[in-house]
Biopython code that builds the backbone (N, CA, C, O; Angstrom):
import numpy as np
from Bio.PDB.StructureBuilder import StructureBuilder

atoms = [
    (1, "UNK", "N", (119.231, 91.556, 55.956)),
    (1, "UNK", "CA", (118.076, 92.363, 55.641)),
    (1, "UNK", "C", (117.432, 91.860, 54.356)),
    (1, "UNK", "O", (118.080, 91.411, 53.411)),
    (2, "UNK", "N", (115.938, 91.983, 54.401)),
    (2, "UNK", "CA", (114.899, 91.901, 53.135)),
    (2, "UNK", "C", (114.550, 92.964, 52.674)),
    (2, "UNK", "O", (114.936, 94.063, 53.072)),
    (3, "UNK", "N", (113.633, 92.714, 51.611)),
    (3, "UNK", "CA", (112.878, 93.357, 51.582)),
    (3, "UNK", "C", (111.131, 92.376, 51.726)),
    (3, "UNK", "O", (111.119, 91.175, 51.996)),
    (4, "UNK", "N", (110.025, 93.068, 51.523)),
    (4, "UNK", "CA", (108.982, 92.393, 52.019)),
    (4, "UNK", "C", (107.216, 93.320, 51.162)),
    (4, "UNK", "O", (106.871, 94.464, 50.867)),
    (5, "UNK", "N", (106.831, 92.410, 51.122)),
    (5, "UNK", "CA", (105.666, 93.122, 50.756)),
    (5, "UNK", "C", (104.664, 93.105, 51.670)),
    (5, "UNK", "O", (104.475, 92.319, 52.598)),
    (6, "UNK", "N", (103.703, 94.564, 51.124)),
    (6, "UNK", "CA", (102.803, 94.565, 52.449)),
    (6, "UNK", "C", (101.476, 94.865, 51.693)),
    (6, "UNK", "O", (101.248, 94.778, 50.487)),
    (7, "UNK", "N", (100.682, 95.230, 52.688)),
    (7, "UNK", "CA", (99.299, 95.586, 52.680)),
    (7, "UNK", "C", (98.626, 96.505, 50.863)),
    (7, "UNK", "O", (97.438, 96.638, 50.569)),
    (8, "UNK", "N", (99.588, 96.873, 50.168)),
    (8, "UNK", "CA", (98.837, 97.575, 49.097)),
    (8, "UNK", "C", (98.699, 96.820, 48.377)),
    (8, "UNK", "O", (97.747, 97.022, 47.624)),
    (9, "UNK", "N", (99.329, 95.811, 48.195)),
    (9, "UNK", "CA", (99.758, 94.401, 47.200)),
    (9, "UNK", "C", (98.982, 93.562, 47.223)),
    (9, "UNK", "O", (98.920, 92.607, 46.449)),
    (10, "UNK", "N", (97.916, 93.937, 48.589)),
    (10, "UNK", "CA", (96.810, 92.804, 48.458)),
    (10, "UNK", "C", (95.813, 93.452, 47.472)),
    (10, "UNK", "O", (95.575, 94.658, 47.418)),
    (11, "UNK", "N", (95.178, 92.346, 46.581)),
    (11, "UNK", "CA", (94.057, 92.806, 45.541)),
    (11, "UNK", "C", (94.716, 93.236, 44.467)),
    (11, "UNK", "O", (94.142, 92.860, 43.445)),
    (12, "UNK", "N", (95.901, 94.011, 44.209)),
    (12, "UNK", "CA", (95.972, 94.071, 43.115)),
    (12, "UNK", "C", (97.590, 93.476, 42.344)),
    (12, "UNK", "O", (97.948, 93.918, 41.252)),
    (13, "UNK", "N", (98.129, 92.805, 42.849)),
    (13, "UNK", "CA", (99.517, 92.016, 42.852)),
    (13, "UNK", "C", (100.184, 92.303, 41.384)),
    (13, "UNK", "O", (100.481, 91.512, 40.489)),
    (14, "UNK", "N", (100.291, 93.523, 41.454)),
    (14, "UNK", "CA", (101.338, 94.014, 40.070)),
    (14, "UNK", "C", (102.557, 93.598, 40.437)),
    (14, "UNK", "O", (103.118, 93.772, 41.519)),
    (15, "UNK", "N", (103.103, 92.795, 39.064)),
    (15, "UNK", "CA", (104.248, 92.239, 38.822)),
    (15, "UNK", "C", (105.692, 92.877, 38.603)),
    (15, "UNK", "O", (106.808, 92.436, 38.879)),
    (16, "UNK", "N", (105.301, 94.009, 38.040)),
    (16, "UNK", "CA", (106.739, 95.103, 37.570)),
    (16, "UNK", "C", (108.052, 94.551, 38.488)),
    (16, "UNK", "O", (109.146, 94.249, 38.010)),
    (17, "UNK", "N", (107.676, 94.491, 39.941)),
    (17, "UNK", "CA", (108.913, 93.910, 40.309)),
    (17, "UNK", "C", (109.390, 92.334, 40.066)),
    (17, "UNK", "O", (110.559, 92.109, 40.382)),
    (18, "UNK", "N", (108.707, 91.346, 39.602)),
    (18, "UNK", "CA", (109.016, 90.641, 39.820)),
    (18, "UNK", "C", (110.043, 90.664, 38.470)),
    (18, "UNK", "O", (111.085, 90.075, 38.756)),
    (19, "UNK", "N", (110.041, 91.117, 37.247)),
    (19, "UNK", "CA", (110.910, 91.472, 36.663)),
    (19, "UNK", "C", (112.292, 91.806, 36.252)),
    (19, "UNK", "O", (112.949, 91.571, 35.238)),
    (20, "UNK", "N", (112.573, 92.561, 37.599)),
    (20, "UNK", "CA", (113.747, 93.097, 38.152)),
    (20, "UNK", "C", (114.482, 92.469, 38.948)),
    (20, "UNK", "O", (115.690, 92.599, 39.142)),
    (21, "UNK", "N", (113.731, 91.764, 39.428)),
    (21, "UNK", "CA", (114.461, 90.893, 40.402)),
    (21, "UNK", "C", (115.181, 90.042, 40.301)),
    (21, "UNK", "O", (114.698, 88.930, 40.085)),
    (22, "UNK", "N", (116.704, 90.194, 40.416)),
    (22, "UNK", "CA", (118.078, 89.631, 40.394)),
    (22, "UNK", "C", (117.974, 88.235, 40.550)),
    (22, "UNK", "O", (118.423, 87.416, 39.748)),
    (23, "UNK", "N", (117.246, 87.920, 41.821)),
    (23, "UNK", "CA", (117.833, 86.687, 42.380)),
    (23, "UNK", "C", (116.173, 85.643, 42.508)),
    (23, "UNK", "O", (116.072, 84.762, 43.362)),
    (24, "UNK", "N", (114.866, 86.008, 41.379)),
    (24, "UNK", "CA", (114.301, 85.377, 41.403)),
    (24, "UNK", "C", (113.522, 85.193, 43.276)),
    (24, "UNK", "O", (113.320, 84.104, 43.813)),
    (25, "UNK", "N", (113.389, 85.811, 43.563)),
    (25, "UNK", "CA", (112.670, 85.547, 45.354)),
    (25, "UNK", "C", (111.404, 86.295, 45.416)),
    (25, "UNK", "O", (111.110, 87.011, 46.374)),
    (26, "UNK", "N", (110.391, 86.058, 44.010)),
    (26, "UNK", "CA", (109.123, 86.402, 44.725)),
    (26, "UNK", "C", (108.032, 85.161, 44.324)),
    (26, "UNK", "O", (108.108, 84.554, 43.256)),
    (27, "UNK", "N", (106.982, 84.884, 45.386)),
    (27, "UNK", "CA", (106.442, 84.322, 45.101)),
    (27, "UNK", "C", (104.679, 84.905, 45.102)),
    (27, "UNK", "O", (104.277, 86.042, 45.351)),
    (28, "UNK", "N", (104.051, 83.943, 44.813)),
    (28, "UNK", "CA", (103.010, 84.342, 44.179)),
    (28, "UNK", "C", (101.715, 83.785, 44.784)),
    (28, "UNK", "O", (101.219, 82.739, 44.367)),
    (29, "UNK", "N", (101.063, 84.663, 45.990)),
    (29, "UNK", "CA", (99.450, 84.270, 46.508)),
    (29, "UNK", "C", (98.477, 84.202, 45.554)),
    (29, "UNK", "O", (98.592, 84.359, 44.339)),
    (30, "UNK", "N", (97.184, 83.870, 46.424)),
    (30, "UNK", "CA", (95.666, 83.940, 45.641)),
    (30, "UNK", "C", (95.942, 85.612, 45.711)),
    (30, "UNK", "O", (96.152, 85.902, 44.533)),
    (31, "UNK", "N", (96.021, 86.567, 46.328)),
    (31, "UNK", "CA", (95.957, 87.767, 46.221)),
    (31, "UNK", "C", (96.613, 89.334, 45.810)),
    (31, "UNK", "O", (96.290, 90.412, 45.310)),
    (32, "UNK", "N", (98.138, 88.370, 46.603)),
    (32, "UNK", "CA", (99.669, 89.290, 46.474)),
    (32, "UNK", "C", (100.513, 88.318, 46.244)),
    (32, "UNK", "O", (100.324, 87.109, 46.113)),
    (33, "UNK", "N", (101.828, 89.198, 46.190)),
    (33, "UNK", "CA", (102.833, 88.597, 46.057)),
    (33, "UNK", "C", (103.714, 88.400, 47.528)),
    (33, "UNK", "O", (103.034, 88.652, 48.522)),
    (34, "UNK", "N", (104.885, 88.057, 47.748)),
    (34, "UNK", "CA", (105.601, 87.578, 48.708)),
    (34, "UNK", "C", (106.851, 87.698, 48.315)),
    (34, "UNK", "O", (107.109, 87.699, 47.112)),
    (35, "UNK", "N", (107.970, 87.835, 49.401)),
    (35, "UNK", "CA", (109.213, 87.523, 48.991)),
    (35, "UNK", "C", (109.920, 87.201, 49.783)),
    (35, "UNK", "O", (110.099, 87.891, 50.787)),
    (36, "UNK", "N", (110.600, 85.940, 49.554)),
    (36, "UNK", "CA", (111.593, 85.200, 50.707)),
    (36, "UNK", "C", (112.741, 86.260, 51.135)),
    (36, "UNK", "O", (113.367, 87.139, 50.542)),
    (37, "UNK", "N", (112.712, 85.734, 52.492)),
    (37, "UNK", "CA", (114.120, 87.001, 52.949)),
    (37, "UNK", "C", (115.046, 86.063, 52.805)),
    (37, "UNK", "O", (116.118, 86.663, 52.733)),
    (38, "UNK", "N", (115.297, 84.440, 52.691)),
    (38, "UNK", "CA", (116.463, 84.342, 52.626)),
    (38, "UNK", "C", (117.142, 84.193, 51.384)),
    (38, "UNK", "O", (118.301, 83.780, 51.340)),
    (39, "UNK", "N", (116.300, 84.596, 50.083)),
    (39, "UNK", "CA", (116.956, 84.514, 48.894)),
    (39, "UNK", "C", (117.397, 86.164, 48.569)),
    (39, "UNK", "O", (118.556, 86.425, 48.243)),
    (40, "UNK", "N", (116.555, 87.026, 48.669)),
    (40, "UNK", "CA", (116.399, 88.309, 48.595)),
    (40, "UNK", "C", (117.788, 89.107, 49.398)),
    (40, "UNK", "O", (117.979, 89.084, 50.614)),
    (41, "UNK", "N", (118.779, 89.884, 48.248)),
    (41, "UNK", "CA", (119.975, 90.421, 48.259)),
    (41, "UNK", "C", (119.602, 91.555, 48.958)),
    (41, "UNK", "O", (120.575, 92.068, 49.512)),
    (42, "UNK", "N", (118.031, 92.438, 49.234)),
    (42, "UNK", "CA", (118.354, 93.264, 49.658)),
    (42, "UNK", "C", (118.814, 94.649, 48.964)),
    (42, "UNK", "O", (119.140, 95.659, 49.587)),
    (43, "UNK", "N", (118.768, 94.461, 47.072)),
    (43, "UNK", "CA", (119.094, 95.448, 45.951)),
    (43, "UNK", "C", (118.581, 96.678, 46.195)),
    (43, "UNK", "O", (119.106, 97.791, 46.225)),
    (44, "UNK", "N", (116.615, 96.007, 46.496)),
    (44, "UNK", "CA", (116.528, 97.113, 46.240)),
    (44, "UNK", "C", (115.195, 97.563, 44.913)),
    (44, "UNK", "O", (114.078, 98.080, 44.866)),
    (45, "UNK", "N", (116.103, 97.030, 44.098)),
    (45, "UNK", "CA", (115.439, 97.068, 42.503)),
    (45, "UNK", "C", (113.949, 97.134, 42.681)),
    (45, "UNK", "O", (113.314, 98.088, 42.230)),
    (46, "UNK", "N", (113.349, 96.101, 43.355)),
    (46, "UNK", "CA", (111.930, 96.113, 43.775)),
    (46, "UNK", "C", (111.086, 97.275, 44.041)),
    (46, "UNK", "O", (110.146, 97.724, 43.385)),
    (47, "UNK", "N", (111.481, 97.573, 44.865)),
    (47, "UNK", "CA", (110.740, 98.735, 45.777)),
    (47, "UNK", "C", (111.035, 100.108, 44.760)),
    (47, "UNK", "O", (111.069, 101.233, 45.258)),
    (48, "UNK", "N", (111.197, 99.935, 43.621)),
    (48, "UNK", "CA", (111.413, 100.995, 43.072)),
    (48, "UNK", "C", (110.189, 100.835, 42.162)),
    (48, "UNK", "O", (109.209, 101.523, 41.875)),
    (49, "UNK", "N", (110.578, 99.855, 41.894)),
    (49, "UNK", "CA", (109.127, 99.357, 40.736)),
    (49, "UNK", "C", (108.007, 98.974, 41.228)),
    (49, "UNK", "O", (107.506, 98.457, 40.230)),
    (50, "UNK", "N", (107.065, 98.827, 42.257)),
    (50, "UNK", "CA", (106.367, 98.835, 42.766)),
    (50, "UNK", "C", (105.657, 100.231, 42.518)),
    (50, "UNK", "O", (105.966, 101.345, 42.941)),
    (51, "UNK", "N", (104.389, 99.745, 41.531)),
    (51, "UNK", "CA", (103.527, 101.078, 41.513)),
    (51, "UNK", "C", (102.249, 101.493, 42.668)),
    (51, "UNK", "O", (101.577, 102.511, 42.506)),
    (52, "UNK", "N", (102.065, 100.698, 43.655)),
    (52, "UNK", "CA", (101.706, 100.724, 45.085)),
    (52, "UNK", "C", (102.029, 101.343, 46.150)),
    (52, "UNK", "O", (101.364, 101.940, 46.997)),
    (53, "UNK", "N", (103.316, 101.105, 46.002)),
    (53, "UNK", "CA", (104.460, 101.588, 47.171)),
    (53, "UNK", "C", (104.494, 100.500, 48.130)),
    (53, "UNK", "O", (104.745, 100.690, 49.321)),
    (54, "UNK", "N", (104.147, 98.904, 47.426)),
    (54, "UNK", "CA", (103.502, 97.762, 49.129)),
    (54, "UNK", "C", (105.053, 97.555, 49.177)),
    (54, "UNK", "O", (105.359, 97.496, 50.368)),
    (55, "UNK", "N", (105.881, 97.455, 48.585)),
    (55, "UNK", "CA", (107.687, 97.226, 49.354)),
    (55, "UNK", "C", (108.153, 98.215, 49.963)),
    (55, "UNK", "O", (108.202, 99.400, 49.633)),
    (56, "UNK", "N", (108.626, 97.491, 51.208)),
    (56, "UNK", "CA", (109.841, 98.168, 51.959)),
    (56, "UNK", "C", (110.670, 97.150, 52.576)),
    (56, "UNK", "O", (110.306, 96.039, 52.960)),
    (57, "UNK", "N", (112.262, 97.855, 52.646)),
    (57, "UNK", "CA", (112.912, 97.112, 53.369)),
    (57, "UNK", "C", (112.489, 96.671, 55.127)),
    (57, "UNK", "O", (112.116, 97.365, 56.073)),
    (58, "UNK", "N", (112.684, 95.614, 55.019)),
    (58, "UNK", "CA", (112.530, 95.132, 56.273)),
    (58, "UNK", "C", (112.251, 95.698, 57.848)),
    (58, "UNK", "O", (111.435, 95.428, 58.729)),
    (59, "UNK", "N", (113.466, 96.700, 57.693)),
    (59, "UNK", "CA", (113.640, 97.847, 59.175)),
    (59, "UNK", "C", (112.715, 98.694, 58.934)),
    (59, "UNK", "O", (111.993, 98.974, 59.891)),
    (60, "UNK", "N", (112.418, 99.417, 57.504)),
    (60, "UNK", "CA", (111.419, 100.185, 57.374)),
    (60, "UNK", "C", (109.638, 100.166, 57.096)),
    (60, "UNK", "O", (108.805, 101.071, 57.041)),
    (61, "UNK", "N", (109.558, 98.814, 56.974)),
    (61, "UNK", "CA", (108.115, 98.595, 56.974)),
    (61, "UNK", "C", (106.938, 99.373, 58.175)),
    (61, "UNK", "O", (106.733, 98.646, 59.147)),
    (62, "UNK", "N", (106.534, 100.093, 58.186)),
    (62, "UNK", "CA", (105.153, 100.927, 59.041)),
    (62, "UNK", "C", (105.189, 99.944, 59.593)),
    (62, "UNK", "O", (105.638, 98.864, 59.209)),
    (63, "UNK", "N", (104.347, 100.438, 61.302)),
    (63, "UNK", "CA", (104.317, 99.551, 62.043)),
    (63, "UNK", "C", (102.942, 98.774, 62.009)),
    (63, "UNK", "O", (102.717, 97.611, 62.343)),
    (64, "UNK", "N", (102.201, 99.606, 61.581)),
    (64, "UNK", "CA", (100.717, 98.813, 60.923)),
    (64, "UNK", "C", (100.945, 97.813, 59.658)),
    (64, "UNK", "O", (100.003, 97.270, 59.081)),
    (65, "UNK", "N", (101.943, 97.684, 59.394)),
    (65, "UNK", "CA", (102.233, 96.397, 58.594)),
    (65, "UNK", "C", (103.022, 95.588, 58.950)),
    (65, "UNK", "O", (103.230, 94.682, 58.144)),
    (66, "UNK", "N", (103.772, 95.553, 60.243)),
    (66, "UNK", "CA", (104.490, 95.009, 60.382)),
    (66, "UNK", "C", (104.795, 93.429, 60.280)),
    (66, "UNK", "O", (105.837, 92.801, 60.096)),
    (67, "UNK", "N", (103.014, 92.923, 60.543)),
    (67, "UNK", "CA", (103.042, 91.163, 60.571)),
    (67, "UNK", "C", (103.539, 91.328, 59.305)),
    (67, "UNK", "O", (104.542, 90.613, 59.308)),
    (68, "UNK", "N", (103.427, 91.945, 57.993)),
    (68, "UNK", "CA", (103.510, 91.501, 56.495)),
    (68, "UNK", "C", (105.450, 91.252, 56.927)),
    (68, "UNK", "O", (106.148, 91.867, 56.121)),
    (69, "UNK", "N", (105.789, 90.935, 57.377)),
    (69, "UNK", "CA", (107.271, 90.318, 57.561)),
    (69, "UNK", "C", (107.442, 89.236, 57.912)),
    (69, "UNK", "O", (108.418, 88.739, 57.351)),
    (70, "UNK", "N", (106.649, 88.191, 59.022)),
    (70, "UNK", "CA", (106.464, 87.004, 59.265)),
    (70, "UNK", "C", (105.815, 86.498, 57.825)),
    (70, "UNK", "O", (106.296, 85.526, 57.242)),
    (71, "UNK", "N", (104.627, 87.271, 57.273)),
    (71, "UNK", "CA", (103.673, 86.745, 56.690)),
    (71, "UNK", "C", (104.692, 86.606, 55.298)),
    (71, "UNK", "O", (104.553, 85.477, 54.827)),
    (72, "UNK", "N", (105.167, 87.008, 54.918)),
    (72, "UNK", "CA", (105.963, 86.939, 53.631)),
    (72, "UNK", "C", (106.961, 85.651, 53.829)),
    (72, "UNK", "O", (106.962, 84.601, 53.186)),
    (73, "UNK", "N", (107.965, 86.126, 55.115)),
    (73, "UNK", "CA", (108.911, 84.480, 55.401)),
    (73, "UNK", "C", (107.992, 82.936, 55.064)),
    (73, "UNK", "O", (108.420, 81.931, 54.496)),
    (74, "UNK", "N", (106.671, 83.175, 55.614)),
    (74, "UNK", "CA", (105.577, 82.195, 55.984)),
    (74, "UNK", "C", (105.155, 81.698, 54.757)),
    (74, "UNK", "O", (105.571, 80.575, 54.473)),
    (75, "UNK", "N", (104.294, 82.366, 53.813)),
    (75, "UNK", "CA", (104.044, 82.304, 52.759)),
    (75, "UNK", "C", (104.891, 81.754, 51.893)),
    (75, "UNK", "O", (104.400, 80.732, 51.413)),
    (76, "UNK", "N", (106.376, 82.093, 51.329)),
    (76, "UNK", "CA", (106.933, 81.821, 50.415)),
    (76, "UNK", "C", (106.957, 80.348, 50.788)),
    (76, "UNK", "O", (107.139, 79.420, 50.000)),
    (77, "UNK", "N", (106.782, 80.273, 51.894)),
    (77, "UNK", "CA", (106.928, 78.158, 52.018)),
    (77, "UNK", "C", (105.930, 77.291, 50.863)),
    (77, "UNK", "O", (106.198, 76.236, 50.287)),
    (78, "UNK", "N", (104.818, 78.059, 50.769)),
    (78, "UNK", "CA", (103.756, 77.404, 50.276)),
    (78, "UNK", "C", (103.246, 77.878, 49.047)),
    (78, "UNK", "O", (102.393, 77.263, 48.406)),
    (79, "UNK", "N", (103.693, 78.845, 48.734)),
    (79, "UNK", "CA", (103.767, 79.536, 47.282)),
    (79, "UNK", "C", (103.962, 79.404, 46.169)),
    (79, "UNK", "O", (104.950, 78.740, 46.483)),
    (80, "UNK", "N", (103.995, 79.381, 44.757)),
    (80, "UNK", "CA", (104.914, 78.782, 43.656)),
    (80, "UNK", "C", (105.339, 80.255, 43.344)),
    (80, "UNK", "O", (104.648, 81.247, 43.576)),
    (81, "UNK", "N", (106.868, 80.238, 42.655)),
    (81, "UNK", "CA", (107.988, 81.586, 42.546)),
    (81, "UNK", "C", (107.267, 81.919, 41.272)),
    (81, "UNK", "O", (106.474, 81.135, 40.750)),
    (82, "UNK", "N", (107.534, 82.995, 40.830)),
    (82, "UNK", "CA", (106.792, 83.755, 40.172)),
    (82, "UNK", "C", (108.091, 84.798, 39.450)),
    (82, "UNK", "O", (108.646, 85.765, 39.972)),
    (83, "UNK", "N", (108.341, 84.119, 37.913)),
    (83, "UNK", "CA", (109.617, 84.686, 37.121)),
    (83, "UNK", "C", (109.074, 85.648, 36.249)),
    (83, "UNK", "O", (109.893, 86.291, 35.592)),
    (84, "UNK", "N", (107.614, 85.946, 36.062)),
    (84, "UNK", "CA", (107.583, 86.548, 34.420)),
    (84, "UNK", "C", (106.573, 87.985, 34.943)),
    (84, "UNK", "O", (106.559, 88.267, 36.141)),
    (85, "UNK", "N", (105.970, 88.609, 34.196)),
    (85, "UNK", "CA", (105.283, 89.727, 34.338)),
    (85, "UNK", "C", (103.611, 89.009, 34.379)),
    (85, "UNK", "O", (103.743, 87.829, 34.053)),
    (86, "UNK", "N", (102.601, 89.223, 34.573)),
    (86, "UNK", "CA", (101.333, 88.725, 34.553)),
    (86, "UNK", "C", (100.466, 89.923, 34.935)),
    (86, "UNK", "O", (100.740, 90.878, 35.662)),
    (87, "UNK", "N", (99.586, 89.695, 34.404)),
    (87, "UNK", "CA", (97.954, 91.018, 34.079)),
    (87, "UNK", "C", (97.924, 90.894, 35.424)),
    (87, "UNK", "O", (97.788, 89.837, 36.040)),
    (88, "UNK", "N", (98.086, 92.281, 36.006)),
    (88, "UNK", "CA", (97.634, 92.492, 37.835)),
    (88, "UNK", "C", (95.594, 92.034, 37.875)),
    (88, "UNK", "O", (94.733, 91.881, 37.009)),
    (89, "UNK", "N", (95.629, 91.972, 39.407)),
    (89, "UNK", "CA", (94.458, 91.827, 39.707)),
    (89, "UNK", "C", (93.604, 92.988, 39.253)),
    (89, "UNK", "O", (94.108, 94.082, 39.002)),
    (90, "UNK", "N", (92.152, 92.717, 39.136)),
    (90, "UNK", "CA", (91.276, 94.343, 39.333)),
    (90, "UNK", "C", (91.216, 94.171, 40.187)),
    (90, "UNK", "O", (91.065, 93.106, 40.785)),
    (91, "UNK", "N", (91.384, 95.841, 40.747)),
    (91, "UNK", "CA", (91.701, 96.029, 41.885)),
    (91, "UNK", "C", (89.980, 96.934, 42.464)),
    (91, "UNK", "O", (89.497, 97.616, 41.561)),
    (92, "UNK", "N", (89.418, 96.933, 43.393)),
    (92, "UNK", "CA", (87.916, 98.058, 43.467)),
    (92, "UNK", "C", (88.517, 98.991, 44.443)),
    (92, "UNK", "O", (88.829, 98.598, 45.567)),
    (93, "UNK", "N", (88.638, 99.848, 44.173)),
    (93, "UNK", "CA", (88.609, 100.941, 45.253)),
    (93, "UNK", "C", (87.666, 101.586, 45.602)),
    (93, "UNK", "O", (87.792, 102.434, 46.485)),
]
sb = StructureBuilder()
sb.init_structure("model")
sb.init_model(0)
sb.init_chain("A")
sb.init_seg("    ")
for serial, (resi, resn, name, xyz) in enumerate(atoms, 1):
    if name == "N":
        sb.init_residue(resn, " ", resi, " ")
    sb.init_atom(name, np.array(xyz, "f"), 0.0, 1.0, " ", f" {name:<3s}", serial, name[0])
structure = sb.get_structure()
């Protein structure tokens, strides 16, 4: 099991989790962030810190987000990892 980011994370890619994260597995779009499932322990830590709510574990991702699970495996291929905190996007609502 992963965890995975989804749909709130686009536009405004707050970092707080990447912080927390044990094992270093997020990487970093033009828009959001990403996170490899095969580095990702599965803690946890993430989805707590996420001021969005765009993480969930894997089994629990909505089913209207569901591609964001391919799309995250997919992505981290082409991504550069992303260790430190960084000024989120503006976001327009």
């Amino acid at each position: 099991m992963a965890f995975v980011v989804t749909e709130p994370c686009k536009g405004c890619k707050y970092t707080d989790c990447v912080v927390v994260c044990p094992m270093e597995c997020f990487y970093e779009g033009g828009d959001m962030l990403y996170i490899d499932p095969v580095e990702c322990i599965d803690c946890g830590a993430c989805e707590l810190e996420c001021p969005v709510n765009a993480i969930y574990r894997d089994s629990d991702v909505p089913e209207k987000w569901q591609a964001y699970i391919a799309l995250n495996a997919e992505r981290v291929k082409t991504s550069p990892l992303i260790k430190e905190k960084k000024e989120p996007l503006a976001r327009s609502m």
